[in-house]
mmJSON file of the N, C-alpha and C atoms, coordinates in Angstrom:
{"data_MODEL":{"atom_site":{
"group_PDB":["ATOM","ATOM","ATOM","ATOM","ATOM","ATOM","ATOM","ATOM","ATOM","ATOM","ATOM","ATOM","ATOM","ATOM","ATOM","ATOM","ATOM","ATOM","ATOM","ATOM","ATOM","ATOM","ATOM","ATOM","ATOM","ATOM","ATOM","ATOM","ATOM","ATOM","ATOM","ATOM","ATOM","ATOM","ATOM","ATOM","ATOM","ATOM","ATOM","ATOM","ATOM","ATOM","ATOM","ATOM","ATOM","ATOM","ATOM","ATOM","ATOM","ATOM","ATOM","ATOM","ATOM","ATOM","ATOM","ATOM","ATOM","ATOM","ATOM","ATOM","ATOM","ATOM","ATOM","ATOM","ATOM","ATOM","ATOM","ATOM","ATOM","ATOM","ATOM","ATOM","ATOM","ATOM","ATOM","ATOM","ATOM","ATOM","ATOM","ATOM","ATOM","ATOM","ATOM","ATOM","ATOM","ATOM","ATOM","ATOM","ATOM","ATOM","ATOM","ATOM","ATOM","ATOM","ATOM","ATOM","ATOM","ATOM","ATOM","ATOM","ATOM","ATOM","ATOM","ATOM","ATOM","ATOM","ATOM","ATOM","ATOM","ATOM","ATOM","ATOM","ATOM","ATOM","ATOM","ATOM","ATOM","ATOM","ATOM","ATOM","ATOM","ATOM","ATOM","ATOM","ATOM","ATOM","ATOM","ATOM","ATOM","ATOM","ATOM","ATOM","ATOM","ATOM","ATOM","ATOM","ATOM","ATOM","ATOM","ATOM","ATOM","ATOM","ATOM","ATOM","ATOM","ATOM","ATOM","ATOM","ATOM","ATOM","ATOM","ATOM","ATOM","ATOM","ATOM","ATOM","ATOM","ATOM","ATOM","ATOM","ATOM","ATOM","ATOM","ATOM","ATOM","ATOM","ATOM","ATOM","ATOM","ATOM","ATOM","ATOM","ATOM","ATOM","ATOM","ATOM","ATOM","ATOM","ATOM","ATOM","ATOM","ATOM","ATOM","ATOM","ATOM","ATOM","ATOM","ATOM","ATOM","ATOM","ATOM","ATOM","ATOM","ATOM","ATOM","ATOM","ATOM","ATOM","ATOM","ATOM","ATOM","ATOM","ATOM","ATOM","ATOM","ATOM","ATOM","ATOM","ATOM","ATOM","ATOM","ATOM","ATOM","ATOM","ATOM","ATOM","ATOM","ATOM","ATOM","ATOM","ATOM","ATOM","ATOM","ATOM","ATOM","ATOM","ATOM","ATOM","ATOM","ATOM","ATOM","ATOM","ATOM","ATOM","ATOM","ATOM","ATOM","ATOM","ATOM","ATOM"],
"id":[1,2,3,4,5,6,7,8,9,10,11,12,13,14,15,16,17,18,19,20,21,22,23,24,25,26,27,28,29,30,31,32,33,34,35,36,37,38,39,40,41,42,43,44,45,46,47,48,49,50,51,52,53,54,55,56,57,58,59,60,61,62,63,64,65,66,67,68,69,70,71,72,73,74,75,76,77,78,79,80,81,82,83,84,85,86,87,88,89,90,91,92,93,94,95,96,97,98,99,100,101,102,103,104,105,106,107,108,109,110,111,112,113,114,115,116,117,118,119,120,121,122,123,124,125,126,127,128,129,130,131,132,133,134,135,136,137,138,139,140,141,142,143,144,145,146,147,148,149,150,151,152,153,154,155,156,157,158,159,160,161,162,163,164,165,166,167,168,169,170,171,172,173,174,175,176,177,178,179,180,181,182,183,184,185,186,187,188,189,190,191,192,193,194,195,196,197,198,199,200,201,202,203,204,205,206,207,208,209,210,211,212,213,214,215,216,217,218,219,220,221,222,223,224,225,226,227,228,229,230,231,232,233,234,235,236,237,238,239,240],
"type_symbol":["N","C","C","N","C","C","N","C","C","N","C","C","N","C","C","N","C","C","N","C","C","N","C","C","N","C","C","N","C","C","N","C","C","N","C","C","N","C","C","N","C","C","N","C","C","N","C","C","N","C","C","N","C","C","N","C","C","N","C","C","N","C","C","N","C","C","N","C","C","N","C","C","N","C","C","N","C","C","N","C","C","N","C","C","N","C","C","N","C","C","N","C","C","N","C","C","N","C","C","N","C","C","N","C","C","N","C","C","N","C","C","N","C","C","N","C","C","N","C","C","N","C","C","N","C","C","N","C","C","N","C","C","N","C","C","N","C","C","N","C","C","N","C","C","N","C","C","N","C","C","N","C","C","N","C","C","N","C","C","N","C","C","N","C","C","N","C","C","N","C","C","N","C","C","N","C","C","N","C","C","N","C","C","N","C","C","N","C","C","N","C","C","N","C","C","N","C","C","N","C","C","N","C","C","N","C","C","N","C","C","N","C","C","N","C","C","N","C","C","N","C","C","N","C","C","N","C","C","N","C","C","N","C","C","N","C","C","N","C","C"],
"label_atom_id":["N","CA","C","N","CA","C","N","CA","C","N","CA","C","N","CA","C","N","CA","C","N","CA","C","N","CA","C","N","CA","C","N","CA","C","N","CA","C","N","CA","C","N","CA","C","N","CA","C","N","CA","C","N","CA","C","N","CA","C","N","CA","C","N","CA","C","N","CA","C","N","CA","C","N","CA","C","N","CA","C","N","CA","C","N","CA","C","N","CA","C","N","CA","C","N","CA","C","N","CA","C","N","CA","C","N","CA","C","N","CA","C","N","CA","C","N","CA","C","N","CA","C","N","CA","C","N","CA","C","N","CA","C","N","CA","C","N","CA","C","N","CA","C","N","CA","C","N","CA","C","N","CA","C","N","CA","C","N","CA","C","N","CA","C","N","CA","C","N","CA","C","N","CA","C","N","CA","C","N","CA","C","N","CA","C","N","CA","C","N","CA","C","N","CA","C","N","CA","C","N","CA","C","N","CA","C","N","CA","C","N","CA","C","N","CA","C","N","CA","C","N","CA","C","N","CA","C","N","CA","C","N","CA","C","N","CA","C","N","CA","C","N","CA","C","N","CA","C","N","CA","C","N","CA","C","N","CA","C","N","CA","C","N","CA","C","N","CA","C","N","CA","C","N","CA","C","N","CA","C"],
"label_alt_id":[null,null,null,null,null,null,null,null,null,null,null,null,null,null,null,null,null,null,null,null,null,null,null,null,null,null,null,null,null,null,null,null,null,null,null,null,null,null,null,null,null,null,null,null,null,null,null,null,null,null,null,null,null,null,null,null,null,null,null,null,null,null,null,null,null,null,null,null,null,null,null,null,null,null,null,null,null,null,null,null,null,null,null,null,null,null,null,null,null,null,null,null,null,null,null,null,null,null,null,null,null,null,null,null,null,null,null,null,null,null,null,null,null,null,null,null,null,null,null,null,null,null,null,null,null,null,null,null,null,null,null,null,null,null,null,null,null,null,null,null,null,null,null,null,null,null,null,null,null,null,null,null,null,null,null,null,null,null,null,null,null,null,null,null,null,null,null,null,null,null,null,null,null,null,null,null,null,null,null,null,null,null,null,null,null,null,null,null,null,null,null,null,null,null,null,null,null,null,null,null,null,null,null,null,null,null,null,null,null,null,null,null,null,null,null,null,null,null,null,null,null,null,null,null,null,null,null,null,null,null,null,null,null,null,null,null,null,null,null,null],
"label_comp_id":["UNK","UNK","UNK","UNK","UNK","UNK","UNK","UNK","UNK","UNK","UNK","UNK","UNK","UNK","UNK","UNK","UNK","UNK","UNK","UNK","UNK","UNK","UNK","UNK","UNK","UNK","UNK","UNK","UNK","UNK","UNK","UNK","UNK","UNK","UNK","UNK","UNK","UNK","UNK","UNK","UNK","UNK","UNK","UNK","UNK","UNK","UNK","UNK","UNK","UNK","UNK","UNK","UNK","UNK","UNK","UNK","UNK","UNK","UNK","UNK","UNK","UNK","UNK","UNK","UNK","UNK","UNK","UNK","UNK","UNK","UNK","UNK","UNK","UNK","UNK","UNK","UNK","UNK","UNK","UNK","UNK","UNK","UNK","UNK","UNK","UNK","UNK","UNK","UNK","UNK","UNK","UNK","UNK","UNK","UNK","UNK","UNK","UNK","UNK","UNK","UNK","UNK","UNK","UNK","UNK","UNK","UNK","UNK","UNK","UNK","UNK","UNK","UNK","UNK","UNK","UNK","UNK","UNK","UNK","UNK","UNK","UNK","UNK","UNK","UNK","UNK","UNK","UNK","UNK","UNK","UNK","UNK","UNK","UNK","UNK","UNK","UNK","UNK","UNK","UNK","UNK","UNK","UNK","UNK","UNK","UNK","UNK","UNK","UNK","UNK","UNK","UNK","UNK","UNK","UNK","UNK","UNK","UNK","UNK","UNK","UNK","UNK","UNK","UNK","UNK","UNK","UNK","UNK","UNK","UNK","UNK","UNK","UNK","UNK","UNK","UNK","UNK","UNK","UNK","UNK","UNK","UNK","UNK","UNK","UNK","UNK","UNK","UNK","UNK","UNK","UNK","UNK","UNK","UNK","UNK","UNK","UNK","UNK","UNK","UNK","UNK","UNK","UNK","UNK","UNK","UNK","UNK","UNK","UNK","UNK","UNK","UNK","UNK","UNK","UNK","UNK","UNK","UNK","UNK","UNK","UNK","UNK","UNK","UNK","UNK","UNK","UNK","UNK","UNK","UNK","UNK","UNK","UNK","UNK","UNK","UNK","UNK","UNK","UNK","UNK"],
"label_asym_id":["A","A","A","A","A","A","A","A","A","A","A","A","A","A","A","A","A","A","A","A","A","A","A","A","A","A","A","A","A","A","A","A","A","A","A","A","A","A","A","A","A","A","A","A","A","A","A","A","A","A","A","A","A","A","A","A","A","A","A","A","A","A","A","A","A","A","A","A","A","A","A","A","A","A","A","A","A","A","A","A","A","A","A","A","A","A","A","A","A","A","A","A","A","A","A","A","A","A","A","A","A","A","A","A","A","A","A","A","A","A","A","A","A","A","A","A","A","A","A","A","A","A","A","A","A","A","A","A","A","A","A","A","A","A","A","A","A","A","A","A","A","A","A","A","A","A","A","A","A","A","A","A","A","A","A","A","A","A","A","A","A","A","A","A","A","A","A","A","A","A","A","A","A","A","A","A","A","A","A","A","A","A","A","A","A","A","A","A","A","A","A","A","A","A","A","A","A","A","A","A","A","A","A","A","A","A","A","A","A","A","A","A","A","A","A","A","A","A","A","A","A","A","A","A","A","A","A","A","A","A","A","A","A","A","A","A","A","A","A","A"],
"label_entity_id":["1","1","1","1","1","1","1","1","1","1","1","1","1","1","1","1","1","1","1","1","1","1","1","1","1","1","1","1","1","1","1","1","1","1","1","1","1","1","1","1","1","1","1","1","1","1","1","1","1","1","1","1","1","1","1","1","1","1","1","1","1","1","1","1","1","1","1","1","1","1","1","1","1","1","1","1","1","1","1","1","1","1","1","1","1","1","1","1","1","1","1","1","1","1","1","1","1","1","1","1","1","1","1","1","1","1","1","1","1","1","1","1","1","1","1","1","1","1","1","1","1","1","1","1","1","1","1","1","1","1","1","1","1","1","1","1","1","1","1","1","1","1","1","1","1","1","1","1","1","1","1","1","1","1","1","1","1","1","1","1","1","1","1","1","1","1","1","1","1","1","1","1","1","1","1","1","1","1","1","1","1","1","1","1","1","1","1","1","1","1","1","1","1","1","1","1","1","1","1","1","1","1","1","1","1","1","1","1","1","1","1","1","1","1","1","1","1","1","1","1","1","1","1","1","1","1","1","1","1","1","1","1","1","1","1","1","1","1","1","1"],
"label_seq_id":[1,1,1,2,2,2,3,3,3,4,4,4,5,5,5,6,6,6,7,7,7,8,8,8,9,9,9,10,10,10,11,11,11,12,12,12,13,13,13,14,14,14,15,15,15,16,16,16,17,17,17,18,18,18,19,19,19,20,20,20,21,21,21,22,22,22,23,23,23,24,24,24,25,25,25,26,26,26,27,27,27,28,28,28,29,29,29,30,30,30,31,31,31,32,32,32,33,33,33,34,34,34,35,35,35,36,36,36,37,37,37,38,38,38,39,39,39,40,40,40,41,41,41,42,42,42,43,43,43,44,44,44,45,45,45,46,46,46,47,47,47,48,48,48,49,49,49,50,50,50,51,51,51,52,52,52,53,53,53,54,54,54,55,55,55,56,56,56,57,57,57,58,58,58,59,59,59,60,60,60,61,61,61,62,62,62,63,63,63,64,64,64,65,65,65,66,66,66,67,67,67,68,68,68,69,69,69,70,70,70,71,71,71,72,72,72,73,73,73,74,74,74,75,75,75,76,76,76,77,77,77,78,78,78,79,79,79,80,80,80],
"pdbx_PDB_ins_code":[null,null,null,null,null,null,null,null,null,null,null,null,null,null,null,null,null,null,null,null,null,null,null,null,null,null,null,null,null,null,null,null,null,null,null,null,null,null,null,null,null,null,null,null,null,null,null,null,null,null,null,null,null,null,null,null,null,null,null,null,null,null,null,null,null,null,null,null,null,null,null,null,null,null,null,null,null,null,null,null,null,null,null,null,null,null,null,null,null,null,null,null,null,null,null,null,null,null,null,null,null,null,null,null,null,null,null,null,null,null,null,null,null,null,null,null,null,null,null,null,null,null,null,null,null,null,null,null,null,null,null,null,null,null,null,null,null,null,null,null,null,null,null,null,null,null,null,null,null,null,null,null,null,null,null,null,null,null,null,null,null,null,null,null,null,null,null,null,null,null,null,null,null,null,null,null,null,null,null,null,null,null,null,null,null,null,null,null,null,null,null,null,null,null,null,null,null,null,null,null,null,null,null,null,null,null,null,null,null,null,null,null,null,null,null,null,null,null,null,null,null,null,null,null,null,null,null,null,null,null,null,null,null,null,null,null,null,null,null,null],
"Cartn_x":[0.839,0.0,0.882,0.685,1.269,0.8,1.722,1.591,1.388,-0.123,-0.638,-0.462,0.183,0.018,1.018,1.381,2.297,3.106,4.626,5.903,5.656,5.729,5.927,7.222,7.851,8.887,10.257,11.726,12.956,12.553,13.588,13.645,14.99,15.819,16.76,16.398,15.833,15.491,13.851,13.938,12.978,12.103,10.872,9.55,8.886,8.301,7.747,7.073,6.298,5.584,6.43,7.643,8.459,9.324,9.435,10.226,8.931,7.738,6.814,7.32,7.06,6.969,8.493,9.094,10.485,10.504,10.333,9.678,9.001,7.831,6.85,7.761,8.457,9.443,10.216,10.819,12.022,11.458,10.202,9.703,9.148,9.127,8.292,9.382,9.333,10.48,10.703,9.776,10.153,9.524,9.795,9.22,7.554,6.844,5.399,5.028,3.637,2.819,2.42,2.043,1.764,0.653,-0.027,-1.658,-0.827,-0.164,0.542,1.585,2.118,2.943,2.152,0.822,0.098,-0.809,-1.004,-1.543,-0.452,0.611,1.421,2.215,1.888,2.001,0.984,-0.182,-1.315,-1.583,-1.212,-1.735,-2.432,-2.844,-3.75,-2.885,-3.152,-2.519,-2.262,-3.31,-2.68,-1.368,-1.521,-0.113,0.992,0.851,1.915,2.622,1.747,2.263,3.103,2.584,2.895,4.669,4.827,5.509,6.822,6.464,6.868,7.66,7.247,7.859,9.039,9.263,10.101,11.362,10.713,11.791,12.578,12.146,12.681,13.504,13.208,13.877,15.165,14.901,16.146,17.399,17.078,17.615,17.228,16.276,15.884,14.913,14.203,13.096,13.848,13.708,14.244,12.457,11.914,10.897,11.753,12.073,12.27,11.718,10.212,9.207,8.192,7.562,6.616,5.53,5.271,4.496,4.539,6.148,6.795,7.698,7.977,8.825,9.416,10.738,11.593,12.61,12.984,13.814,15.14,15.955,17.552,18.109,19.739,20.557,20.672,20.572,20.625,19.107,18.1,16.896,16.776,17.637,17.547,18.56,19.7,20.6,19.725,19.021,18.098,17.185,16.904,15.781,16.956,17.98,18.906,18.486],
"Cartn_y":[-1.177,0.0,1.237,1.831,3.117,4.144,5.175,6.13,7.537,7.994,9.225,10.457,10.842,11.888,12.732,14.151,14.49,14.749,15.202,14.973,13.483,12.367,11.129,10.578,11.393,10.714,11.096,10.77,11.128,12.516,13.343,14.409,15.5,15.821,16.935,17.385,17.815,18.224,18.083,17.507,17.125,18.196,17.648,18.446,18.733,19.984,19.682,18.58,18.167,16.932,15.822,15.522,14.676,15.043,16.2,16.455,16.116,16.179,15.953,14.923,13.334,12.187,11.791,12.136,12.031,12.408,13.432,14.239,13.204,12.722,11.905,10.536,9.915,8.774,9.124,10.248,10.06,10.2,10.61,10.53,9.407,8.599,7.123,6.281,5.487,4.57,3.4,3.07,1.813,1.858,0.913,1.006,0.915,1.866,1.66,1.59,1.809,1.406,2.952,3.239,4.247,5.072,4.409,4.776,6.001,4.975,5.902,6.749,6.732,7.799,9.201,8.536,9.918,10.128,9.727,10.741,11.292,11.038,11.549,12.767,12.748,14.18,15.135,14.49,15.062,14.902,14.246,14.177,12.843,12.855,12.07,10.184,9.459,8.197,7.765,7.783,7.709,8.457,9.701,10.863,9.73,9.667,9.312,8.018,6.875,5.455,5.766,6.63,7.36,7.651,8.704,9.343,8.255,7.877,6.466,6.077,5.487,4.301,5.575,6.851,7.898,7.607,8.049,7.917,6.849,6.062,4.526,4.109,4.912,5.001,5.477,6.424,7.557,7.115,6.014,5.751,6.579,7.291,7.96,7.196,6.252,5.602,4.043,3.136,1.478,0.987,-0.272,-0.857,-2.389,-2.288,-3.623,-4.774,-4.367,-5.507,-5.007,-5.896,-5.81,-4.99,-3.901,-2.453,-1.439,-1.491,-0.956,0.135,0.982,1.861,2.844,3.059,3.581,4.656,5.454,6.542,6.359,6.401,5.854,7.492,7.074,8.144,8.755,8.28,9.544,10.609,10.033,10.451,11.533,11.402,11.699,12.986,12.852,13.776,14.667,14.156,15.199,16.108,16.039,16.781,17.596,17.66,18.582,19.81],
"Cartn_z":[0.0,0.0,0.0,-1.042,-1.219,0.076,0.36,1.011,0.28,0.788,0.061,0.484,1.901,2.737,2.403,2.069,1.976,2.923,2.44,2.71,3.462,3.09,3.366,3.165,2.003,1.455,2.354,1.71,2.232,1.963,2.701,2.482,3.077,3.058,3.252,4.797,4.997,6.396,6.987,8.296,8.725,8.799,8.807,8.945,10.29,10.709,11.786,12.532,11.416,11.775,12.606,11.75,11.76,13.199,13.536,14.226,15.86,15.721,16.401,16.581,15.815,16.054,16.816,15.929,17.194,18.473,18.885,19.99,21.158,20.48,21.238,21.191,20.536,20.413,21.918,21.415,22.431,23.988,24.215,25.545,26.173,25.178,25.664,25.946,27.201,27.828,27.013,26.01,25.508,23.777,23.046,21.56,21.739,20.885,20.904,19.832,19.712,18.217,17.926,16.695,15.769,16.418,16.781,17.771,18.62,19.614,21.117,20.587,19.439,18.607,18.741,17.923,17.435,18.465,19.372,20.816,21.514,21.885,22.396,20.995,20.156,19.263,18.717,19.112,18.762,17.044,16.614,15.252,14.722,13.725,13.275,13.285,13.401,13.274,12.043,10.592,9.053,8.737,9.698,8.853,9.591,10.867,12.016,11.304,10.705,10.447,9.492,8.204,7.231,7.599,8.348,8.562,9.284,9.961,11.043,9.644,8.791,7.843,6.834,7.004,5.92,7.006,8.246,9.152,9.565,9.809,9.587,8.355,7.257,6.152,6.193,6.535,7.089,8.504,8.785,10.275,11.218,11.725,12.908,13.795,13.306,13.975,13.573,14.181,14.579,15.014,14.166,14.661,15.19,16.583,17.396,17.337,17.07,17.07,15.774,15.308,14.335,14.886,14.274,14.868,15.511,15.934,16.856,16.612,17.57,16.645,17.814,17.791,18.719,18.327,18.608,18.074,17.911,17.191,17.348,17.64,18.246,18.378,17.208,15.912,14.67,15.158,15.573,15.449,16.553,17.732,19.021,18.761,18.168,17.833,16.357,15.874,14.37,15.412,16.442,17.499,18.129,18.063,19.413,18.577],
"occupancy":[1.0,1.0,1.0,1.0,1.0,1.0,1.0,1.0,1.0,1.0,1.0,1.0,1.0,1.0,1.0,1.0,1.0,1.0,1.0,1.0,1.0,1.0,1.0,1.0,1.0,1.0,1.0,1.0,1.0,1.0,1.0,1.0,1.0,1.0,1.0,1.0,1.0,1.0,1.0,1.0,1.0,1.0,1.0,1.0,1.0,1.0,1.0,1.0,1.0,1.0,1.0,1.0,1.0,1.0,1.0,1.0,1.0,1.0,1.0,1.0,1.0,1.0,1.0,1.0,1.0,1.0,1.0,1.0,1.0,1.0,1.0,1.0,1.0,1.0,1.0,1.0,1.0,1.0,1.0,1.0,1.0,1.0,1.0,1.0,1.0,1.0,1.0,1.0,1.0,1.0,1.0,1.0,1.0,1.0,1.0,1.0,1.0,1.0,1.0,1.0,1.0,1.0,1.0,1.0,1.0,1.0,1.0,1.0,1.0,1.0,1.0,1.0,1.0,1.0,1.0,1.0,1.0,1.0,1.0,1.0,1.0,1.0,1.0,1.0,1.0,1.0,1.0,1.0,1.0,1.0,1.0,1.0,1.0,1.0,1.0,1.0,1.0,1.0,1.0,1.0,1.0,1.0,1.0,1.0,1.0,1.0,1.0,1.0,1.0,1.0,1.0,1.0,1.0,1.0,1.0,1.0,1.0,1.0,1.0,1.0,1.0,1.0,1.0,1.0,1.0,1.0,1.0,1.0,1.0,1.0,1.0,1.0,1.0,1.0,1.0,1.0,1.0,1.0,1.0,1.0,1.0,1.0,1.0,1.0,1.0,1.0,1.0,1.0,1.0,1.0,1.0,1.0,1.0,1.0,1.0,1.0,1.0,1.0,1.0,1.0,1.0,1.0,1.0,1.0,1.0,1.0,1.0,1.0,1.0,1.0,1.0,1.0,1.0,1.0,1.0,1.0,1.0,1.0,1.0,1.0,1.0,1.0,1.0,1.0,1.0,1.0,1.0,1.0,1.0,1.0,1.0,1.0,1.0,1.0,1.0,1.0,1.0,1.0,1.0,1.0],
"B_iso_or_equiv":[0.0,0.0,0.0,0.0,0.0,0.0,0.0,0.0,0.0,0.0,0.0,0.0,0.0,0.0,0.0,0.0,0.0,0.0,0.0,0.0,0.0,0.0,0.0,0.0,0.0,0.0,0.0,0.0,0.0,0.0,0.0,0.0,0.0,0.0,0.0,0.0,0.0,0.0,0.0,0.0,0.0,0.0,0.0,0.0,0.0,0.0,0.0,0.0,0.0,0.0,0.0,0.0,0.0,0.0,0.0,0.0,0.0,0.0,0.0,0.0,0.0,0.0,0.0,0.0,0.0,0.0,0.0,0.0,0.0,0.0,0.0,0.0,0.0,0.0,0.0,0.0,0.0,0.0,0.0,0.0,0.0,0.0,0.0,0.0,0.0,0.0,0.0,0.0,0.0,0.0,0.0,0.0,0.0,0.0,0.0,0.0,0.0,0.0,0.0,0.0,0.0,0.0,0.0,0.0,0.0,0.0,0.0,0.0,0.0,0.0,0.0,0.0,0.0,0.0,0.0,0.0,0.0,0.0,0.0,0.0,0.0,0.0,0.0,0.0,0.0,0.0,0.0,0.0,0.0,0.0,0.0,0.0,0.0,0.0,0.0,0.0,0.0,0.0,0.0,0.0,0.0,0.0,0.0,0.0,0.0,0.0,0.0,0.0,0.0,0.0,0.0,0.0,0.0,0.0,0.0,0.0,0.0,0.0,0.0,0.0,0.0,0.0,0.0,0.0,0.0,0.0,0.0,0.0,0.0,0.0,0.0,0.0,0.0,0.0,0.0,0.0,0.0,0.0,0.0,0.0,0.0,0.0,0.0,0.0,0.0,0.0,0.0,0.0,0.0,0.0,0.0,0.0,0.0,0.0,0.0,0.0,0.0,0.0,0.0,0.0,0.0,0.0,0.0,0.0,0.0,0.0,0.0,0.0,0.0,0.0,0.0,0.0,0.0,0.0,0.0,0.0,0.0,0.0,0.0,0.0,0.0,0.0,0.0,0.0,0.0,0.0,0.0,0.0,0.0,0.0,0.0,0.0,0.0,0.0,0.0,0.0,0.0,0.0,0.0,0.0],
"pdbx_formal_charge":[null,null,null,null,null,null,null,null,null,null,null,null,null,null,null,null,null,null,null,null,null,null,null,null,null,null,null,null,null,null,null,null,null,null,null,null,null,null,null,null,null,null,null,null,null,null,null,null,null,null,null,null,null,null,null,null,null,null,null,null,null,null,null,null,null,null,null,null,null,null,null,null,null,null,null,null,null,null,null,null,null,null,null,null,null,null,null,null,null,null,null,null,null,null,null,null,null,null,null,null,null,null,null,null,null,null,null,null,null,null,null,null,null,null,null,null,null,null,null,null,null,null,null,null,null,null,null,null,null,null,null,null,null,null,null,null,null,null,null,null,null,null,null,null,null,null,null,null,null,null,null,null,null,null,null,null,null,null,null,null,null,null,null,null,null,null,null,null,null,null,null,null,null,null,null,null,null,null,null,null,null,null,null,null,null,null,null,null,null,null,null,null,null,null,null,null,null,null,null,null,null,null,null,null,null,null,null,null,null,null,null,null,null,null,null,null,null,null,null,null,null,null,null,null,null,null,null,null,null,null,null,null,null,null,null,null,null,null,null,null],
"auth_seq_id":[1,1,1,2,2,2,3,3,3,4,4,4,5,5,5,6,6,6,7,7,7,8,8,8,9,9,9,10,10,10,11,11,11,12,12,12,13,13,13,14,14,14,15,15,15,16,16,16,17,17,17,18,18,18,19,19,19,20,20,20,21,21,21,22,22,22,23,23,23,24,24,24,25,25,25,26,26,26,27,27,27,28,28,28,29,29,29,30,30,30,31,31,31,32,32,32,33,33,33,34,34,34,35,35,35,36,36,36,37,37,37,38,38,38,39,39,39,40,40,40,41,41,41,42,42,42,43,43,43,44,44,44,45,45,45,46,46,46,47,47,47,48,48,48,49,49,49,50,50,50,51,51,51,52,52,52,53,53,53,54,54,54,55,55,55,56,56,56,57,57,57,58,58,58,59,59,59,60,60,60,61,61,61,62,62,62,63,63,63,64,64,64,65,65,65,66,66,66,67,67,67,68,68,68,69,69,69,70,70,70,71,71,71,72,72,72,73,73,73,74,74,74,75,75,75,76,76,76,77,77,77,78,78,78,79,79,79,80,80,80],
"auth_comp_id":["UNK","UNK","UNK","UNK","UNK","UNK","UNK","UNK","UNK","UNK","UNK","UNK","UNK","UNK","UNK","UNK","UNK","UNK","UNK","UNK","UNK","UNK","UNK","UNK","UNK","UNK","UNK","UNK","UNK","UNK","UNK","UNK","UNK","UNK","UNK","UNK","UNK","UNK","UNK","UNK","UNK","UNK","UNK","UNK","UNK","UNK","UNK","UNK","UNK","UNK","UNK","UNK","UNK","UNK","UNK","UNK","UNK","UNK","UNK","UNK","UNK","UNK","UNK","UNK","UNK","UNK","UNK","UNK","UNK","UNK","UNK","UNK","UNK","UNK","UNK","UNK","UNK","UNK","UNK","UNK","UNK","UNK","UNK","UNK","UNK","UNK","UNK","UNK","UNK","UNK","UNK","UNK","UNK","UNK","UNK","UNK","UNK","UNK","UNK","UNK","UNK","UNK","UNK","UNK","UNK","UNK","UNK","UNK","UNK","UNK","UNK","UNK","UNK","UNK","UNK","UNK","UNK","UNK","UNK","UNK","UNK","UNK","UNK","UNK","UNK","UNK","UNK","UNK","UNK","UNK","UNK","UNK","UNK","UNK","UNK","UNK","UNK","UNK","UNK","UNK","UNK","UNK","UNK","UNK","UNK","UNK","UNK","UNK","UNK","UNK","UNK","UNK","UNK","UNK","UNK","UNK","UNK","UNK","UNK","UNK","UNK","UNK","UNK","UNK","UNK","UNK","UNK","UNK","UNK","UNK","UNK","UNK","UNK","UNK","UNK","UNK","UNK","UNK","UNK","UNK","UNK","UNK","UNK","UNK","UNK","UNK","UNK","UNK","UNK","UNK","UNK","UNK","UNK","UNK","UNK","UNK","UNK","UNK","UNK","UNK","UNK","UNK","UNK","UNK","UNK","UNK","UNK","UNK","UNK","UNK","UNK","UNK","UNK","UNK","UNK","UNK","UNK","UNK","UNK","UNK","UNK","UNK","UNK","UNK","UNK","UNK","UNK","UNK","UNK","UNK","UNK","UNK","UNK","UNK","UNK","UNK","UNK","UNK","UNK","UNK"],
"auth_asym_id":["A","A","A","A","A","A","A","A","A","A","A","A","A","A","A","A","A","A","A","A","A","A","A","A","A","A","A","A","A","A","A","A","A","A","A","A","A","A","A","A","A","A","A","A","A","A","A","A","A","A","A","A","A","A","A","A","A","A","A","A","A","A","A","A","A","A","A","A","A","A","A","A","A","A","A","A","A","A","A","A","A","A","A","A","A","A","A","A","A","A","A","A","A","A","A","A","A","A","A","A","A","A","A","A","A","A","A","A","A","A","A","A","A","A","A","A","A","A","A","A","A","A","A","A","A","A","A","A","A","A","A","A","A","A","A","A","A","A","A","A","A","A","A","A","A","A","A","A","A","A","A","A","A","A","A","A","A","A","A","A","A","A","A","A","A","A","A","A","A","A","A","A","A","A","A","A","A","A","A","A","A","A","A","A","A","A","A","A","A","A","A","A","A","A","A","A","A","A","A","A","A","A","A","A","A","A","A","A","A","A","A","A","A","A","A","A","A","A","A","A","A","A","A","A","A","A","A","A","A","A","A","A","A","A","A","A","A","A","A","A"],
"auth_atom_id":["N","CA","C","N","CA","C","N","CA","C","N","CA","C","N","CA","C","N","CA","C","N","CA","C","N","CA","C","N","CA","C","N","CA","C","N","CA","C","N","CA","C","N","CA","C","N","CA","C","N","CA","C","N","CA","C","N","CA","C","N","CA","C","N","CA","C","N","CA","C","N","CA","C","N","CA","C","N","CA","C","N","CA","C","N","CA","C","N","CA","C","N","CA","C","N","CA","C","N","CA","C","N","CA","C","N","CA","C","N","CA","C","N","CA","C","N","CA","C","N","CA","C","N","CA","C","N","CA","C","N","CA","C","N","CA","C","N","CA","C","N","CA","C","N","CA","C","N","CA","C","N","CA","C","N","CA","C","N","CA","C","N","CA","C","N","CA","C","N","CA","C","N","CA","C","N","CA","C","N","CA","C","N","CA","C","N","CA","C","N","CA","C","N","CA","C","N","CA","C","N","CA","C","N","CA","C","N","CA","C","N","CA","C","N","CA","C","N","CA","C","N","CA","C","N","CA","C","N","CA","C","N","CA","C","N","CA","C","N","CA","C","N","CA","C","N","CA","C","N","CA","C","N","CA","C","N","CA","C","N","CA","C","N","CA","C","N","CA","C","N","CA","C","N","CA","C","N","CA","C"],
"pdbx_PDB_model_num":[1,1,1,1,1,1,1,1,1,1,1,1,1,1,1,1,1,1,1,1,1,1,1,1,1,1,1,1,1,1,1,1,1,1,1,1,1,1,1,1,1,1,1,1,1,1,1,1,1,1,1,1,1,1,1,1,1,1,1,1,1,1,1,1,1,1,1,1,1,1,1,1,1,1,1,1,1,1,1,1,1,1,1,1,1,1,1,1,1,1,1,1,1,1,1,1,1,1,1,1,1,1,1,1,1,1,1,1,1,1,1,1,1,1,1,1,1,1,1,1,1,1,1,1,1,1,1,1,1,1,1,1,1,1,1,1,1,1,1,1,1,1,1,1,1,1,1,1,1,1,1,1,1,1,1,1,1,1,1,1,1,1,1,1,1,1,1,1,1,1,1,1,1,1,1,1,1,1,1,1,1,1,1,1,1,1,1,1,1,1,1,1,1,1,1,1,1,1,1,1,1,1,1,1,1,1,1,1,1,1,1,1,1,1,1,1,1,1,1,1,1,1,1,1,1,1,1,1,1,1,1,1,1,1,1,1,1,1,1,1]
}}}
């Protein structure tokens, strides 16, 4: 399934959005699911999964477990 939402893709410098989901990543003690992503950033959960899978692309987000998704030190150091 293709992804329709914009800025989904790689991109040069992160997006607010993006910089949201990291944000809410790096505050949660352990890997979570897309749901608890996008309440803890306030945004919609389609953009968040969306967004979840660019970053993961990028090395900033690591999924540990199948649905899961955790912030790596590239991701943690893209938020300083």
């Amino acid at each position: 399934m293709a992804c329709a939402t914009k800025g989904c893709g790689k991109q040069a410098v992160l997006t607010d959005e993006q910089k949201k989901i990291l944000a809410a990543l790096a505050g949660q003690p352990e890997a979570c699911g897309s749901k608890e992503v996008a309440a803890a950033s306030g945004m919609e959960s389609k953009e968040v999964s969306c967004k979840l899978t660019a970053l993961k692309n990028r090395g900033y987000v690591e999924s540990p477990a199948r649905c899961k998704y955790a912030i790596t030190a590239a991701g943690r150091a893209a938020i300083k």
